[in-house]
TORKOL-4160 file (C-alpha; in steps of 0.2 Angstrom, whole numbers, padded with zeros to 4 digits, m for minus):
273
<pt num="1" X="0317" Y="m0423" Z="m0126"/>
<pt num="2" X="0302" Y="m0423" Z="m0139"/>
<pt num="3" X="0297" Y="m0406" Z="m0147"/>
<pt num="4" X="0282" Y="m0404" Z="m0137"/>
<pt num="5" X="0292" Y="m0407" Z="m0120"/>
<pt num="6" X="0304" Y="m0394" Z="m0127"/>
<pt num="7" X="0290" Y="m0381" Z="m0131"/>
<pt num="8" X="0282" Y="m0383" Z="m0114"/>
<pt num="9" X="0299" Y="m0381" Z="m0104"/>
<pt num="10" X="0302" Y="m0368" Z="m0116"/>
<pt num="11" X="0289" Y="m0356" Z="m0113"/>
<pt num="12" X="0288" Y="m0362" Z="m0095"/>
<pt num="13" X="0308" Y="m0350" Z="m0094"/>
<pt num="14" X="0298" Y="m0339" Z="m0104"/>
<pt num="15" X="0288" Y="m0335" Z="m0091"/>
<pt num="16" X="0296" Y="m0337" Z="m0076"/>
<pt num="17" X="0308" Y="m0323" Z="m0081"/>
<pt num="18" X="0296" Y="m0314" Z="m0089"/>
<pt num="19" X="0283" Y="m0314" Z="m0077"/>
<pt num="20" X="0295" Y="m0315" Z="m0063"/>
<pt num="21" X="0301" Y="m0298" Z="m0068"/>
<pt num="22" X="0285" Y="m0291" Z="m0067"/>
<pt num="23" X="0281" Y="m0299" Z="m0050"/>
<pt num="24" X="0299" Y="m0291" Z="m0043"/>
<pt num="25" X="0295" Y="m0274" Z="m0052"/>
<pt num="26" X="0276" Y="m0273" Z="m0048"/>
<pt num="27" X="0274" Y="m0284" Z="m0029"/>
<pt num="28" X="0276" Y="m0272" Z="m0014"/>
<pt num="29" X="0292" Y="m0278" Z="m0003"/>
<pt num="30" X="0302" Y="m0283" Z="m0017"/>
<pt num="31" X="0321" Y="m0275" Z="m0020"/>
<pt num="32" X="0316" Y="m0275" Z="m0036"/>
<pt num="33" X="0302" Y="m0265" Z="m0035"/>
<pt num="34" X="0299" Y="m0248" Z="m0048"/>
<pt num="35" X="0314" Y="m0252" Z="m0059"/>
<pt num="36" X="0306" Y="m0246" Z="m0075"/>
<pt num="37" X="0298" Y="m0250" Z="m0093"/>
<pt num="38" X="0318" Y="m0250" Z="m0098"/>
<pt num="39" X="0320" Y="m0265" Z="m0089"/>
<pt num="40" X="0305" Y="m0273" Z="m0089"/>
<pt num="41" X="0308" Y="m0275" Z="m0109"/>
<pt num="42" X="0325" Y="m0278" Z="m0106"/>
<pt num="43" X="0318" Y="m0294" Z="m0095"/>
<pt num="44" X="0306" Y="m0300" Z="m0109"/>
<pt num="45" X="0321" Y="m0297" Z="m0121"/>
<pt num="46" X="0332" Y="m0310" Z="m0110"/>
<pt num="47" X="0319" Y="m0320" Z="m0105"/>
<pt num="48" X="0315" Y="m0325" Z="m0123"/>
<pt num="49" X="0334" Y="m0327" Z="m0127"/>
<pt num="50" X="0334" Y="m0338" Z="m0113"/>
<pt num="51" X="0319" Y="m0349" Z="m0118"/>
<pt num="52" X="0326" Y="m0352" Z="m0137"/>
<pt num="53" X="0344" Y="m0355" Z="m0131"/>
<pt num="54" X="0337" Y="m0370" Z="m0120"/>
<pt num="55" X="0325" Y="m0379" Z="m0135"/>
<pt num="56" X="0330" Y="m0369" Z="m0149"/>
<pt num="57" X="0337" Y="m0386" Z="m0155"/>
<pt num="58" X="0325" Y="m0396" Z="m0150"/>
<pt num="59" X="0309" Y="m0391" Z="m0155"/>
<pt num="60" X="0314" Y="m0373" Z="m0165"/>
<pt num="61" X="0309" Y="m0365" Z="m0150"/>
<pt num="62" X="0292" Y="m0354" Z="m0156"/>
<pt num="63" X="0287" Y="m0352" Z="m0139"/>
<pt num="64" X="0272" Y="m0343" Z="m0145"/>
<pt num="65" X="0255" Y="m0351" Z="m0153"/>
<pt num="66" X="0256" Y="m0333" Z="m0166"/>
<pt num="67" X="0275" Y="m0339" Z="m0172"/>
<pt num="68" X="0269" Y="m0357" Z="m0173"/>
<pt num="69" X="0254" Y="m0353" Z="m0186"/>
<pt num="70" X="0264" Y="m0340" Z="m0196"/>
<pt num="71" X="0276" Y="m0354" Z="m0199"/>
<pt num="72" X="0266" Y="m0366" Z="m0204"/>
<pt num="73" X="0257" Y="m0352" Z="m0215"/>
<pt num="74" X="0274" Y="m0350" Z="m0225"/>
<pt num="75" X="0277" Y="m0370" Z="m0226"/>
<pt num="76" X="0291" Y="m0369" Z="m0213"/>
<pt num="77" X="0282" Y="m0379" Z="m0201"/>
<pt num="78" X="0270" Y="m0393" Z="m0204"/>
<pt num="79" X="0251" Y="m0391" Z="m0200"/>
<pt num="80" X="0248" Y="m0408" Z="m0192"/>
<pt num="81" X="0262" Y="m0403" Z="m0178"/>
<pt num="82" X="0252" Y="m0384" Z="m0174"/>
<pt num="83" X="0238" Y="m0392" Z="m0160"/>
<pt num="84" X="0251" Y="m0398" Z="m0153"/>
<pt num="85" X="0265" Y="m0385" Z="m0150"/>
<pt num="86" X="0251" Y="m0375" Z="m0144"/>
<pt num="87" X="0243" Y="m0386" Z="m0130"/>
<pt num="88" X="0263" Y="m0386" Z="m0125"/>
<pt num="89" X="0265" Y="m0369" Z="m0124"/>
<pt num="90" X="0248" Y="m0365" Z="m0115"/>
<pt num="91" X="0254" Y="m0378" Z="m0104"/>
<pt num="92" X="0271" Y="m0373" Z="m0100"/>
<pt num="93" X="0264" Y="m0352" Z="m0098"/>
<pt num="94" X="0254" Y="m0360" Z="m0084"/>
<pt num="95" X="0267" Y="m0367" Z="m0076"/>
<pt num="96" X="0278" Y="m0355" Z="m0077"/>
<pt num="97" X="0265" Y="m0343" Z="m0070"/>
<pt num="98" X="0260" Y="m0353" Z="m0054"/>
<pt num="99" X="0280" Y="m0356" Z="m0051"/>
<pt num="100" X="0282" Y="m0337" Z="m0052"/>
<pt num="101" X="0268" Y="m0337" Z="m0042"/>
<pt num="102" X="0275" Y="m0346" Z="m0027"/>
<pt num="103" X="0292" Y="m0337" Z="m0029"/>
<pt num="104" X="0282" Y="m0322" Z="m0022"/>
<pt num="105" X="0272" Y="m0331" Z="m0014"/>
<pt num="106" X="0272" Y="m0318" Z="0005"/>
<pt num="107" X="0271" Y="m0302" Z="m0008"/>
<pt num="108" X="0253" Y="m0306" Z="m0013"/>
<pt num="109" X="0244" Y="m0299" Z="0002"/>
<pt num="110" X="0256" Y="m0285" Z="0003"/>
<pt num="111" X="0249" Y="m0277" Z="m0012"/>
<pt num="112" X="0232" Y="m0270" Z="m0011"/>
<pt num="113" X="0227" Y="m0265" Z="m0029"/>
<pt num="114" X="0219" Y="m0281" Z="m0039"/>
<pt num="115" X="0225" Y="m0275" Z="m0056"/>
<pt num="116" X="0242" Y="m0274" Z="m0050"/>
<pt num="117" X="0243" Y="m0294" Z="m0048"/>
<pt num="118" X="0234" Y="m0296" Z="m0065"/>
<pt num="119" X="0247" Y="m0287" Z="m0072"/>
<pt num="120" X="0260" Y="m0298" Z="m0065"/>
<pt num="121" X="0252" Y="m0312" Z="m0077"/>
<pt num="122" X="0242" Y="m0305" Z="m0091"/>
<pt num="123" X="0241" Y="m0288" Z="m0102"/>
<pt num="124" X="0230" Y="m0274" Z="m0100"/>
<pt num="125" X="0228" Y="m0258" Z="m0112"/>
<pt num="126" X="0235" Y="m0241" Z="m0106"/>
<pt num="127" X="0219" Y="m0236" Z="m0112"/>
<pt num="128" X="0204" Y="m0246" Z="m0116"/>
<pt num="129" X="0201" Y="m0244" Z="m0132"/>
<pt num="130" X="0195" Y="m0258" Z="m0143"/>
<pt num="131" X="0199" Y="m0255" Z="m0160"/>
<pt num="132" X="0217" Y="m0248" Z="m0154"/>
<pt num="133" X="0221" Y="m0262" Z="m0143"/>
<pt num="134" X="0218" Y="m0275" Z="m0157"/>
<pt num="135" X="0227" Y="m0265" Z="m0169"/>
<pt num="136" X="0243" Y="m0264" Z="m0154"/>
<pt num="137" X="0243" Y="m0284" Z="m0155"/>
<pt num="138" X="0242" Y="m0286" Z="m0172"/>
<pt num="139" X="0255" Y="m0272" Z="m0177"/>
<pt num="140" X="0265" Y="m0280" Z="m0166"/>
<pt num="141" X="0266" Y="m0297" Z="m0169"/>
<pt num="142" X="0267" Y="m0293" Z="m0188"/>
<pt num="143" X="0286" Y="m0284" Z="m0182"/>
<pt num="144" X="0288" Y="m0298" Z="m0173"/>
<pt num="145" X="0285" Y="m0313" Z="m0185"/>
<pt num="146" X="0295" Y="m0300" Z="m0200"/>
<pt num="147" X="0310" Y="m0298" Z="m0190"/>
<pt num="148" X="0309" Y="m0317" Z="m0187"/>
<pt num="149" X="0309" Y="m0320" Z="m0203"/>
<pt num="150" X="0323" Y="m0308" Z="m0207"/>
<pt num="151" X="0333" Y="m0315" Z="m0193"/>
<pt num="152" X="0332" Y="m0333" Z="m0202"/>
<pt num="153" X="0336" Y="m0328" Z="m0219"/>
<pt num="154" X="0352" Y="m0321" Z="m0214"/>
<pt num="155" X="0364" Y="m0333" Z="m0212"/>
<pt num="156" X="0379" Y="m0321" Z="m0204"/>
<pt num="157" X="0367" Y="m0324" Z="m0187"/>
<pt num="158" X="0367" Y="m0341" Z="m0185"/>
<pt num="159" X="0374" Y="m0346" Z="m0167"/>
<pt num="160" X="0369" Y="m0326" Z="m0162"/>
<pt num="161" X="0349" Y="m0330" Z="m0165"/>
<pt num="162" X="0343" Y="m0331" Z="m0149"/>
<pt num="163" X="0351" Y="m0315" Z="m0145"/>
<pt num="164" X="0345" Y="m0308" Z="m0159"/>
<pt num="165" X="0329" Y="m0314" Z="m0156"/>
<pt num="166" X="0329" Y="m0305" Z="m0140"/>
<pt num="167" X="0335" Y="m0289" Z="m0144"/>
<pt num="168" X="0318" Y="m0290" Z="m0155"/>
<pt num="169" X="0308" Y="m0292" Z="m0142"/>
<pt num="170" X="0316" Y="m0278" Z="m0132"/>
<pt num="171" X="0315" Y="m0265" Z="m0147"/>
<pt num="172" X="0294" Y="m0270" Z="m0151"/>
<pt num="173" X="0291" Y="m0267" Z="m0132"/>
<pt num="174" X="0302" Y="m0251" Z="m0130"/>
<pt num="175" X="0295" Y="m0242" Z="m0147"/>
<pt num="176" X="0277" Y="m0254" Z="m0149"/>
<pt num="177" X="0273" Y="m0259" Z="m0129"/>
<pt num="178" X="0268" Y="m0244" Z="m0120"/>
<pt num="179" X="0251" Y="m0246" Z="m0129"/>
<pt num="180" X="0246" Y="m0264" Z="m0122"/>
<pt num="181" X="0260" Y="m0271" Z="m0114"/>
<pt num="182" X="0265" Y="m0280" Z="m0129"/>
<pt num="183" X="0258" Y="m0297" Z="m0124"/>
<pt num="184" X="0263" Y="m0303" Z="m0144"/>
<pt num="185" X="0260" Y="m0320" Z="m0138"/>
<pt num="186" X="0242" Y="m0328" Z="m0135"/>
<pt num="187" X="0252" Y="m0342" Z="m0125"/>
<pt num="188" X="0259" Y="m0326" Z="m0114"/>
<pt num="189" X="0243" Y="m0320" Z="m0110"/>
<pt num="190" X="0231" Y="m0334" Z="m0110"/>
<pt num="191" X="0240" Y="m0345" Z="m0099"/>
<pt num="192" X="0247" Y="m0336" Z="m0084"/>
<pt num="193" X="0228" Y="m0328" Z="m0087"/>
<pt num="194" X="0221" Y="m0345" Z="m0082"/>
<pt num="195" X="0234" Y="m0348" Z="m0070"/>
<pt num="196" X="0228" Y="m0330" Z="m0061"/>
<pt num="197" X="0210" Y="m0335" Z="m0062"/>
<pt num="198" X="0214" Y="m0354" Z="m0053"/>
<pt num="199" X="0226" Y="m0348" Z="m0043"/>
<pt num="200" X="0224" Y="m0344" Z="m0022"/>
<pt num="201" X="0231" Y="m0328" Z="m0025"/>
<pt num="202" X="0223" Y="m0315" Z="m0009"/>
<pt num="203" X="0214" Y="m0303" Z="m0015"/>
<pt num="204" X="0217" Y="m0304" Z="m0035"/>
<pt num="205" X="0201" Y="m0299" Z="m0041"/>
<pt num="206" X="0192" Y="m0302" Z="m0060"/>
<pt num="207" X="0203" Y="m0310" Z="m0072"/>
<pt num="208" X="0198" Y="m0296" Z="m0083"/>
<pt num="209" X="0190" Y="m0307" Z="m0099"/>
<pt num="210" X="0182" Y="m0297" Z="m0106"/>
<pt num="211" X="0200" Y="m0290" Z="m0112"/>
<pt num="212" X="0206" Y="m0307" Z="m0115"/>
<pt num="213" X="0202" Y="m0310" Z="m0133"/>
<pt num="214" X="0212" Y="m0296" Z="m0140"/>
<pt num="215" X="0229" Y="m0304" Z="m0134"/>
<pt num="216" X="0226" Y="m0319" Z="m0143"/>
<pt num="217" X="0216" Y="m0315" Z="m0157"/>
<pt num="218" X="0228" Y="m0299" Z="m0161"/>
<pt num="219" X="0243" Y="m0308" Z="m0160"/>
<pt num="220" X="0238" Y="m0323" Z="m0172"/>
<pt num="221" X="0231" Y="m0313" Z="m0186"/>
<pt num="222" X="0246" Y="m0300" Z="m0184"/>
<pt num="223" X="0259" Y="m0313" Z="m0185"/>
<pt num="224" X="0249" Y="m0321" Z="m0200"/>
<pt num="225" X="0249" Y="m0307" Z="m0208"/>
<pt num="226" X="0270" Y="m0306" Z="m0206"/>
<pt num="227" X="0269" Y="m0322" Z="m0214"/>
<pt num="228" X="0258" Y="m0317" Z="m0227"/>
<pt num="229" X="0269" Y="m0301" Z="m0231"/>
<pt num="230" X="0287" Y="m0308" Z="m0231"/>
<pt num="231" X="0281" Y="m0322" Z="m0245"/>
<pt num="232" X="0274" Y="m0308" Z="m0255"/>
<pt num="233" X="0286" Y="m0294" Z="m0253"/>
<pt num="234" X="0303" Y="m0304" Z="m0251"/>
<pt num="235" X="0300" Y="m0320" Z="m0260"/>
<pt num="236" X="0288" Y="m0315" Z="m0272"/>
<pt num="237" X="0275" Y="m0326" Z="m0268"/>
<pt num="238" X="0257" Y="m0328" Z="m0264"/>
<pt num="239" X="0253" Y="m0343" Z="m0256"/>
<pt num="240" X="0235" Y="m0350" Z="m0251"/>
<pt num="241" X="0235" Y="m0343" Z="m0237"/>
<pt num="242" X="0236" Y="m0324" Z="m0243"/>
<pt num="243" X="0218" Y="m0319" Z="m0245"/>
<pt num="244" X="0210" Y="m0327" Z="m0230"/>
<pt num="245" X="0224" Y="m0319" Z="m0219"/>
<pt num="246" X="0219" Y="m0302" Z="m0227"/>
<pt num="247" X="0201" Y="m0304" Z="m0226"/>
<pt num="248" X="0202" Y="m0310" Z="m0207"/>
<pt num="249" X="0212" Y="m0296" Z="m0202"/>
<pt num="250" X="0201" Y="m0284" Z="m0212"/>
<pt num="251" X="0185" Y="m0290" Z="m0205"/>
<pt num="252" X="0193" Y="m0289" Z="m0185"/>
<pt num="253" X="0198" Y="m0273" Z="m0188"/>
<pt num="254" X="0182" Y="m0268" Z="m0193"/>
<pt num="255" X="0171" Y="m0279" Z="m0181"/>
<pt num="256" X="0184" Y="m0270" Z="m0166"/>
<pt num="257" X="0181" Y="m0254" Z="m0173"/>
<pt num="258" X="0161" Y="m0255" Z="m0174"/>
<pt num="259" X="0161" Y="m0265" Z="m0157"/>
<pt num="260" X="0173" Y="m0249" Z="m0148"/>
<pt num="261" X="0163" Y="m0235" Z="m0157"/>
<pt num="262" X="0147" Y="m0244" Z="m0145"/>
<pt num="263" X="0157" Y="m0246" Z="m0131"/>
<pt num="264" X="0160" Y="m0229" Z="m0133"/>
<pt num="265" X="0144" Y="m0223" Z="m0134"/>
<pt num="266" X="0137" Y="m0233" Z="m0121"/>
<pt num="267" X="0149" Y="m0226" Z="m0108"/>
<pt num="268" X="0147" Y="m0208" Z="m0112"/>
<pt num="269" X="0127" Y="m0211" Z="m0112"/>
<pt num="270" X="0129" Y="m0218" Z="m0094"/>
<pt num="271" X="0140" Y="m0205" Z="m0087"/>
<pt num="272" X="0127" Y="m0192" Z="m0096"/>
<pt num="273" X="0114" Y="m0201" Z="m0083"/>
């Protein structure tokens, strides 16, 4: 198996577990239906653990466009290889949505609410809010690509790093996911996003784009920014990278923040009228 085929099957188990359990928890007429925030993060912890034990060997198993550029930030992973890895993992979300997709396929038209489908394939905030839904991503992802990077650098953990891995995942989205739902991922969103928007789902709604920026963008300067940190803090080192990583994240920030404070006021000048 090539690395790209192992990225795409990868993130493909990604999904169908992950999204699968938000398809069960969310879809009316499922058992499974109402379980909790416990076990939906629980799910994502195991369905990540599941995804790197399968190509964990093969391609290192990044399963996530964020991981694959914070890598290659700290010249772990070569830049030549990044288009790549991504294209698989976009790929392998999408099918791993439209499989989930069919798995439930009579469950569709027994929910009514539009948004409730979404959130079976892509994140929403709890509550709109530009500059703090950004800042979720990023926060997140920068825990996410640390504690990756912590994991590696112990050696005691070798054989146990896809457990470990996913106990990671399940700790950022009980303390860290309430916020956005903890998409940490551009792959995770983005693809199953597409795959909502193609597929013949009844009565599925807007693919809410406006939103869709922020699990993508967030999550690539938050986990460049993990990078970023571990080479100065724990290795002592500032690489190339440093500065523009900063200065991206800093001018995001602020562009989300001027952009929310507008939103804002628009909205409380409409409800005014």
């Amino acid at each position: 198996m090539s690395p790209f085929l192992g990225e795409l099957i990868g993130t493909m188990i990604l999904i169908i577990f992950g999204a699968g359990i938000g398809a069960g928890s969310s879809l009316k007429g499922s058992y499974s239906n109402n379980p909790g925030w416990i076990v939906i993060t629980l799910g994502w912890g195991l369905a990540v653990t599941m995804g790197v034990f399968a190509v964990g060997s093969i391609s290192g198993a990044h399963l996530n466009p964020a991981v694959t550029i914070a890598l290659a930030i700290n010249g772990s992973f070569a830049w030549a290889d990044v288009p790549s890895f991504i294209i698989a993992q976009l790929l392998g979300a999408m099918i791993g949505a439209a499989l989930v997709f069919l798995h439930y396929l009579p469950h569709w038209k027994g929910t009514e609410d539009p948004g409730t489908k979404l959130g079976v394939f892509a994140t929403g905030p709890a509550i709109p809010h530009t500059f703090s839904n950004v800042f979720s991503e990023m926060f997140g992802t920068f825990i996410l690509v640390l504690g990756l990077l912590f994991i590696g650098a112990n050696k005691f953990t070798e054989g146990l790093n896809p457990i470990a891995v996913g106990l990671l995942i399940v700790v950022i989205g009980m303390s860290l996911g309430g916020t956005t739902g903890y998409a940490i991922n551009p792959a995770r969103d983005l693809g199953p996003r597409i795959a909502h928007f193609l597929l013949p789902i009844p009565g599925k709604g807007g693919s809410n784009w406006a939103y869709s920026w922020i699990p993508v963008v967030g999550p690539i300067l938050g986990g460049s920014l993990g990078a970023v940190f571990y080479e100065i803090v724990f290795l002592g080192d500032v690489n190339t990278y440093t500065w523009p990583v900063v200065g991206a994240a800093v001018v995001i920030l602020l562009l989300s923040y001027v952009f929310g404070k507008k939103q804002s006021s628009s909205t409380s000048a409409s409800q005014a009228a």
